[in-house]
Steps between C-alpha positions, in 0.01 A plus 500: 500500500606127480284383708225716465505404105499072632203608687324687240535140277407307763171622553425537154571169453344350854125510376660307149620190724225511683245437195745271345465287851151524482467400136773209579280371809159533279604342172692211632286386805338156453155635565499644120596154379753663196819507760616193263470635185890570386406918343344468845788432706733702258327833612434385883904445453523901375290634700654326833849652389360842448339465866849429624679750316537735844713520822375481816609687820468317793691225624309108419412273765773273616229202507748308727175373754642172564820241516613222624750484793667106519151307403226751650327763288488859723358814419720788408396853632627828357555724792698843467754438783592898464371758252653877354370726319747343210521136605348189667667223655250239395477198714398137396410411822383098508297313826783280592753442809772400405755802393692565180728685421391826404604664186430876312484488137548817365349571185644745202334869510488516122199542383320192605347373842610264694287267377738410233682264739156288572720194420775569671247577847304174429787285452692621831188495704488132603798543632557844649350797676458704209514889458481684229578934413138600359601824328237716480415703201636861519262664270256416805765648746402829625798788466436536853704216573806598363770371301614157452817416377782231490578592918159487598443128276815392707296642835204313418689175518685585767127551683349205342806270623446659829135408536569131373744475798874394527585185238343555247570418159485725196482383143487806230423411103608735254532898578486519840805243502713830539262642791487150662909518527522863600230401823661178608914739483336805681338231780854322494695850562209596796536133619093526481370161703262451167762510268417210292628104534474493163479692125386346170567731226340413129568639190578859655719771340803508789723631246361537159879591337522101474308378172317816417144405380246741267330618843843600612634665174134663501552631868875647367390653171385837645566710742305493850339845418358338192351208653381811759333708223337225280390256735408631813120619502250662748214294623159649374272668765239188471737325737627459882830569355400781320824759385767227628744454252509143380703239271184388344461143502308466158843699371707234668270177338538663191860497545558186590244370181711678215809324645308143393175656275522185250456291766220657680287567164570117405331424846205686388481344180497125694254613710248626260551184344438279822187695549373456132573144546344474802785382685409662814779352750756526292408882442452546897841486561615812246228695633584479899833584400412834331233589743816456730715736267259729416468595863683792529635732803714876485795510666576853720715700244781540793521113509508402158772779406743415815477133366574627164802653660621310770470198293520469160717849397722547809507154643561636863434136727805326278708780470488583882343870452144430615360667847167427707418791701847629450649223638714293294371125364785247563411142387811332671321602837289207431639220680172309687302495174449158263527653155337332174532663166270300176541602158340354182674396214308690258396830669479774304390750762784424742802293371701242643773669723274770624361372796841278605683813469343514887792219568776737488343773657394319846881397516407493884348156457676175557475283219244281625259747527495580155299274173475584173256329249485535140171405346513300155256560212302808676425855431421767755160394657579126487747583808186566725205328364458169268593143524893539552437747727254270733750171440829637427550890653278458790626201675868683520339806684337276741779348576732803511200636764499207681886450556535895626170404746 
């Protein structure tokens, strides 16, 4: 009934937003000359957050049209290189002839699109051949298609590597950091010709017994048939996805905003107060980042409770007791492979020591085929997007790309 009851609010509360956007648009356009007035702007201010208050479903534009490659602007294509029922393998194809060196970022399956790493695309572009996992939104995944689990994530890179052909690069920000290591071992132990030259790993959970966090002592305060029982949910008929069982993404934002609420209802309070002041820049930037967070996805059930499992409870990858396919995952196989790991200083999601536990465990690499860099002064998201990201972060994984090229 979880979802069924979200659904039941959400379309009581659909035709409210929509009047408060309407009554937003009408009493604060210029045309009736009282858009100035302060009481004015106070209740344009309301009504705007009212018209917000919702989630949305489907994934945002990337918006990435155009960059700049050495001192020519290009156009930038989105082109789905290869496409599952469950995932795309979107392309950012640009017109030019010289090659770079091409590179899959994979992108968390947590309850937001892929979209959430905008910055870290647009930043890499110039400079690379950029691919990127496009998750698609199970509650739009007909049952017909079966299951999809932690193996069959691992398969879909495996395929997506594949079809960007042998040297590729693979940089992996935040949950899929575990998946990411688990492809490039299994394609080390097969000796797969695509293995990857190279793996950046950000702020990823490799072994989440180092520095526990909130999301970890969350993931280890109940058992796996709780998290079973009270989160999972059936998709309502209305849907392609209709009877799958889901991790529901608006379960999973809500989640994540009770770990920081102060925070998020202080943003809400500036922004109400940018818009009453008319500050409309300023406010511009607060609101692209929650139509960003609000964007929601579900998760299969299968995948989100193996992840549970695998990762956060059990801790199978740094403990040695984790299988793909029944075959065992061995880390040290990796010996071709230019590993990165990035942490930030002040991430609360996934503390520092998590992701360079993946040091140890690739104990097949020589020394110089390992880095390790330690942030200063940023949370969780200010390891893939921001300004020490574009001048600080991102200028060590071009370099670890280029020196494994």
């Amino acid at each position: 009934m979880l979802y069924q009851a979200y659904q039941a609010h959400n379309d009581i509360m659909g035709p409210v937003r929509t009047l408060a956007g309407i009554a937003a648009h009408a009493i604060g356009h210029p045309a009736i000359g009282v858009n100035g007035h302060g009481a004015v702007r106070n209740l344009t201010a309301a009504y705007e957050l009212i018209a917000r208050a919702g989630l949305t479903h489907t994934r945002p534009p990337f918006g990435i049209d155009r960059t700049t490659v050495g001192n020519r602007e290009v156009e930038v294509h989105e082109v789905p290189a290869h496409v599952t029922p469950f995932g795309t393998l979107l392309h950012f194809r640009k017109d030019i002839e010289a090659a770079q060196p091409r590179v899959l970022v994979v992108a968390p399956l947590s309850g937001h699109f892929a979209t959430l790493l905008r910055g870290t695309v647009k930043t890499m572009l110039p400079e690379h051949d950029v691919f990127i996992t496009d998750w698609h939104n199970m509650r739009d995944v007909a049952t017909s298609h079966g299951r999809f689990g932690f193996d069959d994530y691992i398969e879909h890179l495996v395929s997506f590597l594949e079809v960007m052909g042998e040297g590729s690069h693979v940089l992996a920000v935040c949950q899929p950091c575990v998946a990411a290591l688990v492809t490039a071992a299994v394609m080390a132990q097969d000796n797969h010709p695509a293995q990857p030259r190279s793996l950046t790993l950000m702020a990823g959970p490799i072994d989440t017994r180092v520095n526990p966090t909130k999301v970890n002592e969350l993931a280890n305060s109940k058992s796996i048939e709780w998290f079973e029982k009270n989160l999972i949910a059936r998709v309502p008929f209305r849907y392609g996805g209709a009877y799958r069982r889901v991790y529901p993404g608006f379960v999973q934002l809500a989640a994540f905003m009770s770990m920081n609420i102060e925070r998020h209802v202080k943003a809400h309070q500036t922004l109400y107060q940018l818009l009453s002041d008319g500050e409309f820049e300023k406010a511009k930037v607060t609101k692209d980042f929650y139509d960003e967070y609000f964007a929601v996805l579900d998760l299969s059930a299968e995948f989100y409770l193996e992840t549970v499992r695998y990762v956060f409870q059990e801790h199978k990858l740094p403990t040695g007791a984790l299988t793909w396919r029944g075959q065992p995952v061995e880390p040290r196989a990796i010996k071709r492979t230019m590993l990165l790991t990035v942490e930030g200083e002040k991430d609360d999601i996934c503390a520092v020591g998590q992701t360079a536990a993946a040091h140890d465990l690739c104990e097949g690499l020589r020394q110089y085929r390992k880095r390790h860099h330690m942030q200063p002064g940023v949370g969780h998201y200010g390891v893939f997007s921001g300004k020490r990201w574009e001048q600080q972060i991102y200028p060590l994984v071009k370099n670890v790309i280029l020196s494994s090229e």
